[in-house]
ROMIFI-656145 format. One record per residue (C-alpha): x, y, z. Coordinates in nm, 2 decimals. Example, Ala and Ser with C-alpha at 12.3 -4.5 7.8 and 13.67 -1.06 7.14 Angstrom:
% ROMIFI-656145
+--------+--------+--------+
!     px !     py !     pz !
+--------+--------+--------+
!   1.23 !  -0.45 !   0.78 !
!   1.37 !  -0.11 !   0.71 !
+--------+--------+--------+
//
This chain:
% ROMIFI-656145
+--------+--------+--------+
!     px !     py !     pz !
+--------+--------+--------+
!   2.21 !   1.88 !  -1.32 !
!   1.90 !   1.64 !  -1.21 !
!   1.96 !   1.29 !  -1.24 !
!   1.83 !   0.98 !  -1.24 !
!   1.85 !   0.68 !  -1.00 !
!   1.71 !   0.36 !  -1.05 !
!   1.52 !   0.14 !  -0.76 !
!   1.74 !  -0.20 !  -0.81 !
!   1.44 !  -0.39 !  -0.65 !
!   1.10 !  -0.26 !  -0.90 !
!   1.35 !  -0.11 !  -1.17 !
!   1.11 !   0.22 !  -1.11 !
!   1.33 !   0.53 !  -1.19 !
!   1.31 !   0.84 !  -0.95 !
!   1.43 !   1.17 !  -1.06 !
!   1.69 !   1.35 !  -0.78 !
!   1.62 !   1.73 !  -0.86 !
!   1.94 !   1.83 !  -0.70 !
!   1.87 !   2.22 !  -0.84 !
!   1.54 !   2.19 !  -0.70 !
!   1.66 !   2.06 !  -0.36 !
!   1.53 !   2.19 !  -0.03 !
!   1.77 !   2.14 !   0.30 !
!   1.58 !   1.87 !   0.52 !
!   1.48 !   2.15 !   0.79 !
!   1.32 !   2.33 !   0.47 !
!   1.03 !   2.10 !   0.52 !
!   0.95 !   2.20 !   0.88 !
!   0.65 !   2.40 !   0.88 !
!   0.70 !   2.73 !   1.01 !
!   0.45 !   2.96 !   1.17 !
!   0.43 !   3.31 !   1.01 !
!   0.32 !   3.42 !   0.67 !
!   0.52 !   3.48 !   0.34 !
!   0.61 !   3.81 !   0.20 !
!   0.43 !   3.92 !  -0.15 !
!   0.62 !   3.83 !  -0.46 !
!   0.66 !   3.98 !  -0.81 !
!   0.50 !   3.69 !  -1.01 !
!   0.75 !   3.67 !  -1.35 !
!   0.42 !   3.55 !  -1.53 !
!   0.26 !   3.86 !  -1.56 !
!   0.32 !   4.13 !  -1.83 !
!   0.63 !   4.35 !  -1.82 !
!   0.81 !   4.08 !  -1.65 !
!   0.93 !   3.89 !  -1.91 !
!   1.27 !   3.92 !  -1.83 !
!   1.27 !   3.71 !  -1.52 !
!   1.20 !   3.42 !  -1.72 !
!   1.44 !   3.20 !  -1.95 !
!   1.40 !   3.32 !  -2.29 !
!   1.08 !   3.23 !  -2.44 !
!   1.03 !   2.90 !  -2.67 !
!   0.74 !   3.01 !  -2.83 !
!   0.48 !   3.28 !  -2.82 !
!   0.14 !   3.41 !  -2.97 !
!   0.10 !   3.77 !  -2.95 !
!  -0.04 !   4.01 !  -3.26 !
!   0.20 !   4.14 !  -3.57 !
!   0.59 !   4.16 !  -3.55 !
!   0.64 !   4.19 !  -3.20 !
!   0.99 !   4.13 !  -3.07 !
!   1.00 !   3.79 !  -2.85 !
!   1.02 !   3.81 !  -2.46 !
!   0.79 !   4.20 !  -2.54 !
!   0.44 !   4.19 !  -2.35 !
!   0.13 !   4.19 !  -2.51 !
!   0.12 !   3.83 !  -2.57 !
!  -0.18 !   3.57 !  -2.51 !
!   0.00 !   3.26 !  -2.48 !
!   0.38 !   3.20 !  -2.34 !
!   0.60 !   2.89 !  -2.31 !
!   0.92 !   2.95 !  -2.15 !
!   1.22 !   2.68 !  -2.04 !
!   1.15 !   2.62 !  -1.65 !
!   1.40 !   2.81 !  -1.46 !
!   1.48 !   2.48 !  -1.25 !
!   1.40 !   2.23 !  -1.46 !
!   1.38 !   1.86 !  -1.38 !
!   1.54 !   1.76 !  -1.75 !
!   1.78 !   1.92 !  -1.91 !
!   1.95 !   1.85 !  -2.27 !
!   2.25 !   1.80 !  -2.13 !
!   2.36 !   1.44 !  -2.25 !
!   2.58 !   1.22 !  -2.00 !
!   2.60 !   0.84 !  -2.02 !
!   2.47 !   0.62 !  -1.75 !
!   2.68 !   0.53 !  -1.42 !
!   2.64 !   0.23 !  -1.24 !
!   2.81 !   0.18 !  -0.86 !
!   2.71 !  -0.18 !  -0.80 !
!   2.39 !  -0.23 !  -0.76 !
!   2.30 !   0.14 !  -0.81 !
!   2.20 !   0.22 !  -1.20 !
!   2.18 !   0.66 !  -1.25 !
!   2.21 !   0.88 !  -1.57 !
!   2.21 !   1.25 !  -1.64 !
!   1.82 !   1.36 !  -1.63 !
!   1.86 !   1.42 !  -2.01 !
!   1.56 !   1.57 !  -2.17 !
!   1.32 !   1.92 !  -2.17 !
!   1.07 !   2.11 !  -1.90 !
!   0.93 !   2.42 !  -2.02 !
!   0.58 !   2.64 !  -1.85 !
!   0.30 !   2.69 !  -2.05 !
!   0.16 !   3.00 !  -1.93 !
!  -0.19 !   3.02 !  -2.00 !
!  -0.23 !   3.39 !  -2.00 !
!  -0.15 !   3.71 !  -1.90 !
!  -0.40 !   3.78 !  -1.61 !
!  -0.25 !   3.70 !  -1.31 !
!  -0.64 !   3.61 !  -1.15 !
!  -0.76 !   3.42 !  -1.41 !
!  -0.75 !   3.05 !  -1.45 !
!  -0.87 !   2.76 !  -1.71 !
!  -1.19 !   2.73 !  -1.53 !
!  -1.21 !   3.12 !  -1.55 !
!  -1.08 !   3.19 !  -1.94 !
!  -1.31 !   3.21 !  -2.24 !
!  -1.32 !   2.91 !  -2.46 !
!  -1.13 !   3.03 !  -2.71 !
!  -0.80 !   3.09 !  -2.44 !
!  -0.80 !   2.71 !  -2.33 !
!  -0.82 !   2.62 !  -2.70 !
!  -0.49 !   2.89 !  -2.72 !
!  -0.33 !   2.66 !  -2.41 !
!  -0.40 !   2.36 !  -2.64 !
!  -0.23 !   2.45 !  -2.93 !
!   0.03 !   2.53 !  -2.74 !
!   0.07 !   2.15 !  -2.60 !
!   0.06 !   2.03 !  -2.98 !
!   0.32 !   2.29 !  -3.06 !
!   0.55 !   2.20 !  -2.82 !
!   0.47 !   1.82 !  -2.82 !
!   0.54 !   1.84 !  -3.16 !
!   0.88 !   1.98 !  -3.12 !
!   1.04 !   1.82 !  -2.86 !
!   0.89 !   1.44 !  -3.00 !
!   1.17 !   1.45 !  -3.28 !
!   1.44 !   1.53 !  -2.98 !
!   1.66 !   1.24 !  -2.96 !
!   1.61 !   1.30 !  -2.56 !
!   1.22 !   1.24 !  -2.62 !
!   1.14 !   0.87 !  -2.46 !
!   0.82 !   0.99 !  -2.27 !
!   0.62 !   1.33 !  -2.29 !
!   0.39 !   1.41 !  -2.01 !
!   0.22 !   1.78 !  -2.01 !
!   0.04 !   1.82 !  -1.65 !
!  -0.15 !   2.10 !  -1.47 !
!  -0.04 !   2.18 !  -1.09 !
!  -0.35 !   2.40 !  -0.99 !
!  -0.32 !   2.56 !  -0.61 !
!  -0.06 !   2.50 !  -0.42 !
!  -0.14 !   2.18 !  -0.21 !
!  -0.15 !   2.02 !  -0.63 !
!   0.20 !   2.12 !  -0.63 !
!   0.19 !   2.47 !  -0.78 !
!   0.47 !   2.68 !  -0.70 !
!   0.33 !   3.01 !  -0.83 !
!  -0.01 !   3.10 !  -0.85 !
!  -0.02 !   3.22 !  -1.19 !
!  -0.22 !   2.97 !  -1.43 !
!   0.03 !   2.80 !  -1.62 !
!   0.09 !   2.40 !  -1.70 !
!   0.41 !   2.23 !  -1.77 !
!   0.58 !   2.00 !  -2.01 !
!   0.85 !   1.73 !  -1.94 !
!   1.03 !   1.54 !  -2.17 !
!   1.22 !   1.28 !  -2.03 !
!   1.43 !   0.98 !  -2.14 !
!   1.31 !   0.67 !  -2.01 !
!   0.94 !   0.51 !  -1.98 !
!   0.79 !   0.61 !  -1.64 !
!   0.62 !   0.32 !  -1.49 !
!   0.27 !   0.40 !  -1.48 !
!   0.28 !   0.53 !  -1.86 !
!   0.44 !   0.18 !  -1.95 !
!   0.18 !  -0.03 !  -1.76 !
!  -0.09 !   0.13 !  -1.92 !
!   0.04 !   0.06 !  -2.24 !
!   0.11 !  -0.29 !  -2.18 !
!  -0.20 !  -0.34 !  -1.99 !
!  -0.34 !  -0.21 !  -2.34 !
!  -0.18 !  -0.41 !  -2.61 !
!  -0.25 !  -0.71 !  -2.37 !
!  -0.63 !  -0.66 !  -2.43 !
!  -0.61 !  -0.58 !  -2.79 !
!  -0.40 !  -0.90 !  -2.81 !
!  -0.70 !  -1.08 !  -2.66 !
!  -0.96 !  -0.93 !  -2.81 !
!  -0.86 !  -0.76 !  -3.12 !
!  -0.97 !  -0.35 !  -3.05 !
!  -0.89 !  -0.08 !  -2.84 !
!  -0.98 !  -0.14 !  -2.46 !
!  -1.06 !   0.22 !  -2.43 !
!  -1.27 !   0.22 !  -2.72 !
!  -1.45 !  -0.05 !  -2.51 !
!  -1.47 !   0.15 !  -2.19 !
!  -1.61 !   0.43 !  -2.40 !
!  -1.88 !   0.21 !  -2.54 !
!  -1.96 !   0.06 !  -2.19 !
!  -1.97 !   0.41 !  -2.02 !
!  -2.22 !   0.52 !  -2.28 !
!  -2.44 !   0.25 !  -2.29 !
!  -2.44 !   0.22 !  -1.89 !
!  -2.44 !   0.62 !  -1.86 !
!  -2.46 !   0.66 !  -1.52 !
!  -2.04 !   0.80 !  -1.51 !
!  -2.07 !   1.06 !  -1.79 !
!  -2.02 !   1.39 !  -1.71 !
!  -2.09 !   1.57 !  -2.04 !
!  -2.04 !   1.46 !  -2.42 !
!  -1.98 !   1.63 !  -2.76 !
!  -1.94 !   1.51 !  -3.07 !
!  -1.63 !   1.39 !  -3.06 !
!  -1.52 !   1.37 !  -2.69 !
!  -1.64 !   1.20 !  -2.36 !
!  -1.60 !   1.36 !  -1.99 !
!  -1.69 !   1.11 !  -1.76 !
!  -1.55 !   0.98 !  -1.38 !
!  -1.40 !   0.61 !  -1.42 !
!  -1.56 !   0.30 !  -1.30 !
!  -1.22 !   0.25 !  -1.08 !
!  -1.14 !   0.61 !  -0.99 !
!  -0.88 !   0.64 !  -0.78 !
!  -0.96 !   0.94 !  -0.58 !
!  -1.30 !   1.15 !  -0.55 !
!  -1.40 !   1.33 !  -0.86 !
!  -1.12 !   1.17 !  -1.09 !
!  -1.27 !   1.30 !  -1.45 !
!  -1.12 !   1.18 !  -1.74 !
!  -1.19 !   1.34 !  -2.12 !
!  -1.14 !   1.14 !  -2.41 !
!  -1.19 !   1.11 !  -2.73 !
!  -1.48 !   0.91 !  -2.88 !
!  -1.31 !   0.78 !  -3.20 !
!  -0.99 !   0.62 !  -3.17 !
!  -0.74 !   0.83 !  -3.16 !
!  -0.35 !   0.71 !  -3.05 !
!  -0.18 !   1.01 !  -3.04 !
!  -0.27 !   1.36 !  -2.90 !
!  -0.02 !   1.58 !  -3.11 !
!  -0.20 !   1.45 !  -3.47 !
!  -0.57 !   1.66 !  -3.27 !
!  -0.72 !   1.83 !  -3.56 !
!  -0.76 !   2.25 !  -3.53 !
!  -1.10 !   2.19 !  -3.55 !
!  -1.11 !   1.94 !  -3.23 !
!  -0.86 !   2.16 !  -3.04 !
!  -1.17 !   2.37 !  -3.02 !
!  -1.45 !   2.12 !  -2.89 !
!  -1.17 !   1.97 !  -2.69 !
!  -1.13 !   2.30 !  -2.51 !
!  -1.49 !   2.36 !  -2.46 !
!  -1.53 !   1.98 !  -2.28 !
!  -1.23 !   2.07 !  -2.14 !
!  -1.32 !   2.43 !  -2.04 !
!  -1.72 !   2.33 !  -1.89 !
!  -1.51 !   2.03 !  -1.67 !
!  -1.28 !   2.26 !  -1.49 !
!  -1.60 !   2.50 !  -1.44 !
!  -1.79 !   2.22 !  -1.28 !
!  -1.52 !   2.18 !  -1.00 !
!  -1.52 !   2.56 !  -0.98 !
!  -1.87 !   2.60 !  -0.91 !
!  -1.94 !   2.28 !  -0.72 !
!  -1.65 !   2.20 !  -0.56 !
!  -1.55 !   2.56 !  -0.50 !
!  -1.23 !   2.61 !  -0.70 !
!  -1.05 !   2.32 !  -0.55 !
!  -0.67 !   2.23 !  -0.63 !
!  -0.63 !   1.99 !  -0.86 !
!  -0.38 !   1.81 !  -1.14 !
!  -0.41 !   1.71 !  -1.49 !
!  -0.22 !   1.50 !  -1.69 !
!  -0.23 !   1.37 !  -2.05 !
!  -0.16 !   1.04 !  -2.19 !
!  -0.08 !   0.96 !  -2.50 !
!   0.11 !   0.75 !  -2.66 !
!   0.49 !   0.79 !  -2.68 !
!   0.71 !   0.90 !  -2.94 !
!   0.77 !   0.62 !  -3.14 !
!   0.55 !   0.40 !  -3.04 !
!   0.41 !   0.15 !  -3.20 !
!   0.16 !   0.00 !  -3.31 !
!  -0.10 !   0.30 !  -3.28 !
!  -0.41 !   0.05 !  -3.24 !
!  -0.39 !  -0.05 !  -2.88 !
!  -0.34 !   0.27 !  -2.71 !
!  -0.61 !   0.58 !  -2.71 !
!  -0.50 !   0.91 !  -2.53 !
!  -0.68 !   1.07 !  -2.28 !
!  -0.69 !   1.39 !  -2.03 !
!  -0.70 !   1.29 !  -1.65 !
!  -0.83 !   1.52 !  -1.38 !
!  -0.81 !   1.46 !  -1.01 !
!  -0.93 !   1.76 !  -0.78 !
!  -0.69 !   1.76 !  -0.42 !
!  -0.98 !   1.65 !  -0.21 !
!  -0.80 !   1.38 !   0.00 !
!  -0.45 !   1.30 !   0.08 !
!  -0.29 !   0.94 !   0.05 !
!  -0.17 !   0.81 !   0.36 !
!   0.03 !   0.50 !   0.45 !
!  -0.21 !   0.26 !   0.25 !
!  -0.23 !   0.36 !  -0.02 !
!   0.19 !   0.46 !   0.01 !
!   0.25 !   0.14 !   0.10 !
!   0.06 !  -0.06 !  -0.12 !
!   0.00 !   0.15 !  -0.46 !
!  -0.36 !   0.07 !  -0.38 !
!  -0.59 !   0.35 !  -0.38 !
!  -0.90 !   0.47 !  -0.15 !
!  -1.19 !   0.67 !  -0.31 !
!  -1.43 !   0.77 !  -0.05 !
!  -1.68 !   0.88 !  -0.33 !
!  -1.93 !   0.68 !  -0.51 !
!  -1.78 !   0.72 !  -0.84 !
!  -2.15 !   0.70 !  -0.98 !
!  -2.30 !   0.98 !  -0.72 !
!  -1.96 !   1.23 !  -0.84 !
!  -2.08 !   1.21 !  -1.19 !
!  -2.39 !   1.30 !  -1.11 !
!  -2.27 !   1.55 !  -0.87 !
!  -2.04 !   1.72 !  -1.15 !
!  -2.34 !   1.65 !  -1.42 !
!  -2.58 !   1.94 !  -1.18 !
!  -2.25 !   2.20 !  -1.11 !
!  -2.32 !   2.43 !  -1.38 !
!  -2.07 !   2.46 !  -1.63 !
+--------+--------+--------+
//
């Protein structure tokens, strides 16, 4: 089972995927390359995947048959699990059973297809599916933190090609998540509303970052972006929590969504690139400070020892020049 091991100097916790472990002359690249694999995504495979945890496919169909749209499925070496051990400590060392959830989202049934590739209405599918699930696993009594994230191509971490995100649910605060949110209810402490109400504000009245805007959402790249083409989507009225997203903003949410991912297609060629969604955590309260939002970073650049050593981060784009950039890639 994964667990986790606390750093007794920053009290950051680091999750030791033992299951998922690769022997240290794994990581020596090899020349050579790798045989074709069945992917256990596509349809008629269903079999080779845990048994599914939810599914939308037409009529009565039996679960785990083909001839479904969307798929979410336990991961097959998953980082949490719901297996419940207390906490060990060996003198300065803190650790605990990774206690919580990872399930795959698989976005579809075509193996060549991708979010920046489906129709609308299939990345408004993939976000029901997030609510779904969030949903679910927020009323776990394992649920501390929820973080849904895309790995897309395999230098973003993706394992298999096949479009899919995934879901963890894990049972402690992860450190960037928490400073967010106290970075948050320190401005709203200060100043009485919603910092990211204020960045939304600032952003439209400076408009030189935005990307694209609807009627209830904002794309645009962040004053401080952290690496090259760092888009963000978020909503426009304040909105704490991700999992209350109305049926009728599911589907402008996918179409922002949607025309984002086709900017980076078209203009930046398909690159890789991870998302990740912020909201604010089961439980937590109160729901005025915090304001979720969809971050997107395309794999253009690769930290080195700066930024590893010091948290700090390089971005060798004009934040203002890849708005502008993204604004003129045709969605």
């Amino acid at each position: 089972m994964p667990e986790l091991r606390q750093d007794p100097v920053t009290k950051r916790w680091v999750v030791v995927a033992k299951e998922r472990a690769k022997r240290p002359d794994d990581f020596v690249k090899r020349d050579g390359g790798s045989s074709p694999r069945v992917c256990p995504f596509e349809y008629g495979n269903e079999s080779m995947t845990p048994p599914e945890t939810l599914a939308f496919r037409p009529g009565e169909l039996p679960p785990d048959s083909p001839d479904w749209t969307i798929r979410v499925v336990p991961n097959k070496f998953p980082v949490f699990t719901p297996e419940n051990h207390d906490e060990t400590i060996n003198g300065l060392y803190l650790s605990r059973k990774a206690y919580g959830a990872h399930e795959v989202i698989i976005h579809g049934p075509q193996h060549e297809l991708s979010l920046a590739t489906y129709p609308t209405h299939q990345v408004a599918e993939v976000l029901r599916a997030y609510k779904l699930r969030y949903n679910y696993h927020k009323n776990q009594p394992y649920a501390r933190y929820i973080q849904i994230i895309i790995n897309h191509g395999k230098s973003a971490g993706a394992s298999l090609e096949h479009s899919h995100s995934q879901l963890f649910v894990a049972p402690v605060l992860p450190e960037l998540p928490a400073a967010q949110l106290h970075g948050a209810a320190e401005y709203y402490n200060e100043n009485g509303h919603c910092i990211y109400c204020k960045i939304i504000s600032q952003e439209l009245a400076i408009n030189e970052r935005v990307v694209e805007k609807t009627d209830n959402f904002l794309a645009f790249v962040p004053f401080a972006a952290k690496l090259p083409f760092e888009t963000w989507i978020v909503p426009l009225r304040h909105r704490p929590k991700f999992e209350d997203i109305s049926n009728d903003e599911i589907e402008e949410l996918a179409f922002i969504f949607g025309n984002t991912l086709r900017r980076f297609y078209n203009g930046l060629n398909d690159p890789p690139y991870n998302m990740y969604l912020h909201t604010s955590p089961p439980g937590y309260d109160p729901t005025d400070t915090y304001h979720w939002h969809m971050s997107i970073i395309p794999k253009l650049t690769i930290p080195a020892g700066f930024e590893l050593g010091t948290g700090m981060w390089i971005d060798i784009t004009i934040p203002e020049a890849a708005a502008k950039f993204l604004r003129n890639a045709a969605p």
